[in-house]
C-alpha positions in Angstrom: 18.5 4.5 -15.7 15.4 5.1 -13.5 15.3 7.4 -10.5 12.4 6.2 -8.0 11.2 7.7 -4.6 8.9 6.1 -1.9 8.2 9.3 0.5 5.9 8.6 3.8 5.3 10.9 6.7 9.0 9.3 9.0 11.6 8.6 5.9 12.7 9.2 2.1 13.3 6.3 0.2 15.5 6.8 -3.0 16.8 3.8 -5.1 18.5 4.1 -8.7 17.5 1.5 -11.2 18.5 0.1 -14.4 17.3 -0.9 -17.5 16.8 -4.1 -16.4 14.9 -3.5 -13.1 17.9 -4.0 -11.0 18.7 -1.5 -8.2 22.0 -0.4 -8.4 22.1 2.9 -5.4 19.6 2.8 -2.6 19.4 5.1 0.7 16.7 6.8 3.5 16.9 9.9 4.4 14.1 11.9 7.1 11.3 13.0 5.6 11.1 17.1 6.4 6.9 17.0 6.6 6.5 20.5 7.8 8.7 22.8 5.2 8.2 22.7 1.9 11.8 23.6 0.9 13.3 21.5 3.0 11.6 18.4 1.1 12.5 19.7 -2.5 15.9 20.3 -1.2 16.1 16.9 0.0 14.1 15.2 -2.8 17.3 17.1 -5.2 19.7 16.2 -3.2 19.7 13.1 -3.5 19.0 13.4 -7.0 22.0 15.3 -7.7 24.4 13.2 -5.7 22.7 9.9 -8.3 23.8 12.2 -11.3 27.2 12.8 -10.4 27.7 8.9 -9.2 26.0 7.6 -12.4 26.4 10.8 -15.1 22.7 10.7 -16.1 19.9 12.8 -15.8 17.7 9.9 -15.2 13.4 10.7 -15.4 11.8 10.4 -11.7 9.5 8.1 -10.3 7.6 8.9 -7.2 5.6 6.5 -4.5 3.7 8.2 -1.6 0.9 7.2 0.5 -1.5 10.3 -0.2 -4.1 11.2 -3.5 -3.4 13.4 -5.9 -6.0 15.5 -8.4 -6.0 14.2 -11.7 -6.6 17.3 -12.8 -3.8 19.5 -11.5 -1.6 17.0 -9.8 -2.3 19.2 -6.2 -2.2 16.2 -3.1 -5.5 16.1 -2.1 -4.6 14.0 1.4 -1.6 12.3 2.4 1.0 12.5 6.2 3.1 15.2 4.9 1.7 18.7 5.9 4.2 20.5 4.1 2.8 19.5 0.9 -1.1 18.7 1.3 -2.4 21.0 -1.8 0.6 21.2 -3.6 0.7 20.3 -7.5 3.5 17.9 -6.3 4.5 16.3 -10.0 3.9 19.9 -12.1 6.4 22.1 -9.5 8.7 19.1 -9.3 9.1 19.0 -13.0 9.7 22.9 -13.4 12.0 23.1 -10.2 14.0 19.8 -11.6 13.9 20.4 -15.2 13.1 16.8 -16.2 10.7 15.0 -16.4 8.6 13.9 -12.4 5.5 11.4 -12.1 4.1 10.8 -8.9 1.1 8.5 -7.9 -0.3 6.4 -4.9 2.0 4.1 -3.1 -0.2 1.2 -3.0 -1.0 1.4 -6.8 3.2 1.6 -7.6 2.9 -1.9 -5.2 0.3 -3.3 -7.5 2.2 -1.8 -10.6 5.7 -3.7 -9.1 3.7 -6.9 -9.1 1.9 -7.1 -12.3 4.8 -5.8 -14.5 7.4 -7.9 -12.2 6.4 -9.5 -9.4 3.8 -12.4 -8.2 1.4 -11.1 -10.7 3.7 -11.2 -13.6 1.4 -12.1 -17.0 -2.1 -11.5 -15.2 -4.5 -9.5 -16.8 -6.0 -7.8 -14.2 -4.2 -6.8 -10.7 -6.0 -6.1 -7.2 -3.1 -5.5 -5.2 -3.3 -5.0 -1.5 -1.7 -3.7 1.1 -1.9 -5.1 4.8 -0.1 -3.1 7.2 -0.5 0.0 9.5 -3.9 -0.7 7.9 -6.0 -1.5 5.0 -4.7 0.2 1.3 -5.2 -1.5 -2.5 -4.1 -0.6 -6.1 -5.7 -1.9 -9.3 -3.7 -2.4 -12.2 -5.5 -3.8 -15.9 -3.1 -4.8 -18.9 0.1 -3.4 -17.0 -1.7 0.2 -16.6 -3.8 2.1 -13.9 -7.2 2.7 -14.6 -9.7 5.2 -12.9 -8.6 8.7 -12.1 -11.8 10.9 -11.7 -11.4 11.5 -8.2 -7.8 10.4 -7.9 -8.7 8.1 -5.1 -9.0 4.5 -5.9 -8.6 1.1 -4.4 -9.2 2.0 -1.2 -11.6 -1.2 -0.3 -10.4 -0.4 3.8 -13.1 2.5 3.5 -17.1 2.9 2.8 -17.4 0.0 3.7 -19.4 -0.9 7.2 -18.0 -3.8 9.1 -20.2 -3.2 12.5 -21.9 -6.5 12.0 -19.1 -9.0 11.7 -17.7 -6.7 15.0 -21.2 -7.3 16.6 -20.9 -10.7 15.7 -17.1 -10.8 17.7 -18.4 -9.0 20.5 -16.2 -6.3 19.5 -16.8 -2.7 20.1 -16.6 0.0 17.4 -13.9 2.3 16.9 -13.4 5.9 15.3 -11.4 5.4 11.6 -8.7 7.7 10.7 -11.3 8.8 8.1 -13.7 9.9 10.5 -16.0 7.5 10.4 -17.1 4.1 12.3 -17.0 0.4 11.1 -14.6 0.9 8.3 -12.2 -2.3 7.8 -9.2 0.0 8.1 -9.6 0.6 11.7 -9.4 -3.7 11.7 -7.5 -4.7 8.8 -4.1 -3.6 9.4 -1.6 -4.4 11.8 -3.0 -2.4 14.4 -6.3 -3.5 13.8 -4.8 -7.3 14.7 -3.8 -5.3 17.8 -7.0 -3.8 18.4 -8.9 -7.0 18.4 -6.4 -9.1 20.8 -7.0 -5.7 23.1 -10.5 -6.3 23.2 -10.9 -9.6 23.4 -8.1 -9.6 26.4 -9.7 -6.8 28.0 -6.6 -4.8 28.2 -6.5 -1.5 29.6 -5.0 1.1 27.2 -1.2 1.1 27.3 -1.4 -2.8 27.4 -1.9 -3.7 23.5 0.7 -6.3 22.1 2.2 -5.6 19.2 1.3 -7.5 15.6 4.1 -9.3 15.9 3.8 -11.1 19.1 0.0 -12.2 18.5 1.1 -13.5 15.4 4.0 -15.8 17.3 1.6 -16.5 19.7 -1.0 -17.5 17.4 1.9 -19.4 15.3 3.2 -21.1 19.0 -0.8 -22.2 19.6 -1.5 -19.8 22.2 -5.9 -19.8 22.2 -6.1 -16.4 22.7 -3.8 -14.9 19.8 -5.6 -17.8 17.8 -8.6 -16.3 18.2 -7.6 -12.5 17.4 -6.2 -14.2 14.4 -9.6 -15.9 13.3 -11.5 -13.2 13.3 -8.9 -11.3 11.5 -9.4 -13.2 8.7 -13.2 -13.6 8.9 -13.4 -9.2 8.9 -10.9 -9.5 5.7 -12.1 -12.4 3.8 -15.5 -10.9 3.7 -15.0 -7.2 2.5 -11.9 -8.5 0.0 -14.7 -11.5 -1.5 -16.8 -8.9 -2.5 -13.8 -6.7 -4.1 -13.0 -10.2 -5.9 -16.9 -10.3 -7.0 -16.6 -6.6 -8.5 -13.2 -6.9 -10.5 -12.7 -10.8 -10.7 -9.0 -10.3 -10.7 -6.6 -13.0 -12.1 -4.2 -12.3 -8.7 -4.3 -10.5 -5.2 -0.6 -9.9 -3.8 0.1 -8.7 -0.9 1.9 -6.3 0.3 2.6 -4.8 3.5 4.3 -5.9 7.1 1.8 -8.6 7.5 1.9 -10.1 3.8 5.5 -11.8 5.6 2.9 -14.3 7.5 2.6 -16.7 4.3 0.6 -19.1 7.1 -1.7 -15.8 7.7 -2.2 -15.1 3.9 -3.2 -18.4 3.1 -5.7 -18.6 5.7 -7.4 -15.3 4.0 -6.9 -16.8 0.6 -9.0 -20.1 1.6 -11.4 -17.8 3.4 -11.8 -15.3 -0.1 -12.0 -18.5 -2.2 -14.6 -20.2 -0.2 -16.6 -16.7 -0.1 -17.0 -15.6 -3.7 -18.6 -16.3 -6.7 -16.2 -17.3 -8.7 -14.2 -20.6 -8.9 -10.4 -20.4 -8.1 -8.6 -23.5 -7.9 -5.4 -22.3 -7.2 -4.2 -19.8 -4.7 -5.6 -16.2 -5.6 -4.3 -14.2 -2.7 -0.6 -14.7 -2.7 2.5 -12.7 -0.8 3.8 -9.8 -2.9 7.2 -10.7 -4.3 7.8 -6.6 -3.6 6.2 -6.7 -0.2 9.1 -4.9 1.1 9.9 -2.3 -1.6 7.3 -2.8 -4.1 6.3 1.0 -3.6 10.0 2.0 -4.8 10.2 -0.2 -7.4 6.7 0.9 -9.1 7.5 4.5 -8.7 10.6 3.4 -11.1 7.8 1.9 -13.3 5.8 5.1 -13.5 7.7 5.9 -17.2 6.3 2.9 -18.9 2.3 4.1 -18.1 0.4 4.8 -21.8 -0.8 7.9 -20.1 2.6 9.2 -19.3 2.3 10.3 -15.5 1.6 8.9 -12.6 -2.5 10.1 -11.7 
């Protein structure tokens, strides 16, 4: 058996699979961000509890939405103050005794869906994520590839989208990342919420959330229609260029959002009418892991040629 985590900055996910990819335990648990002891404690909690239940001492897989040095395994960013700098694999594997890999959620999303998911026998994987906001993972012949920086896939920044906003009569916003016009800000869920905002002129306080526009937009309504097309247009045009760069055999999607099929075949049409490249059939596709593709790549972690998540 496999033991696989996906930790983010409100809840611990812990799932126990078997041989065959099927989970056989599951539960959440809070995710202690502040201290350090409280998280391993948690983190072997649960891990003991799964050895007495099952009587193994299963190797562990780990999914969370942060970067990690390839070099010394420290977590160079990520929600969780209570472990930012931390060689989070190395101490986990001395404090556990067994064996602990840990990488990028979005990349165990994209490693879900090319080993076992809508991206099952494709060569080469650009996985995305559409939800809070913009994340990717890029998988090549079932295995990761980069690591100099330990950041990778992460098309929702460096990018400038100020003149598609321009274009929409939107005004810029500040990024998480600190700076303005990246696709993150827009990409996401509350990026769908930031555009219906401004093109509403709604006072702060007065956003709708994703999921309404999307009814709306699904139930005709013209505004929520057009939040929705431009939406699209500001996604279609920074993924086309990914598409141009690493001509990728599938795109799944993952995410909140990736449960609008009507939505991710709009993007699709948009990215295939955009590139280079011919596609004739669908390219961007719903993730068959949307929902737990994180947890189920972190159980995938062991089958890497490198032997660690990086």
């Amino acid at each position: 058996m496999h033991y696989a985590f996906d930790i983010g900055g409100s809840k611990i996910e812990f799932g126990v699979f078997d041989g065959g990819g099927d989970i056989r335990s599951q539960i959440k648990v809070p995710t202690p961000t502040q201290d350090r002891d409280a998280f391993v404690a948690a983190i072997a909690g649960l891990i003991a509890d799964a050895d007495g239940e099952f009587g193994e001492n299963a190797d562990i897989g780990i999914s969370f939405a942060g970067g990690l040095d390839p070099k010394t395994g420290a977590v160079i960013s990520a929600n969780i103050p209570a472990i930012k700098g931390w060689p989070f694999g190395p101490e986990l594997s001395r404090i556990l005794t067994r064996d602990v890999r840990v990488a990028n959620d979005a990349d165990c999303f994209a490693l879900a869906e090319a080993r076992g998911g809508a991206a099952k026998g494709a060569r080469t994987v650009f996985a995305i994520i559409l939800g809070t906001g913009v994340g990717g993972g890029i998988v090549v012949d079932g295995q990761f590839i980069g690591g100099r920086s330990g950041i990778r896939g992460e098309w929702g920044h460096g990018n400038d989208v100020s003149g598609a906003l321009i274009r929409h009569g939107l005004a810029p916003v500040v990024c998480g990342c600190g700076r303005t016009g990246c696709l993150d800000a827009w990409g996401g869920a509350r990026g769908l919420e930031r555009i219906y905002a401004q093109i509403a002129g709604l006072s702060p306080g007065q956003e709708r959330p994703s999921y309404e526009i999307t009814d709306g937009w699904q139930a005709g309504d013209a505004l929520a229609t057009r939040a929705v097309d431009i939406f699209v247009d500001l996604i279609a045009g920074e993924l086309a260029l990914m598409v141009n760069v690493l001509d990728p055999d599938c795109v799944p999607v993952g995410g909140g959002l990736a449960s609008e099929s009507r939505l991710i075949a709009m993007i699709d049409d948009a990215v295939r009418k955009r590139v280079l490249g011919r596609y004739d059939a669908p390219l961007v596709v719903p993730g068959q892991h949307s929902r737990d593709g994180g947890l189920r790549g972190a159980a995938m972690l062991h089958l890497l040629d490198d032997g660690a998540g990086v």
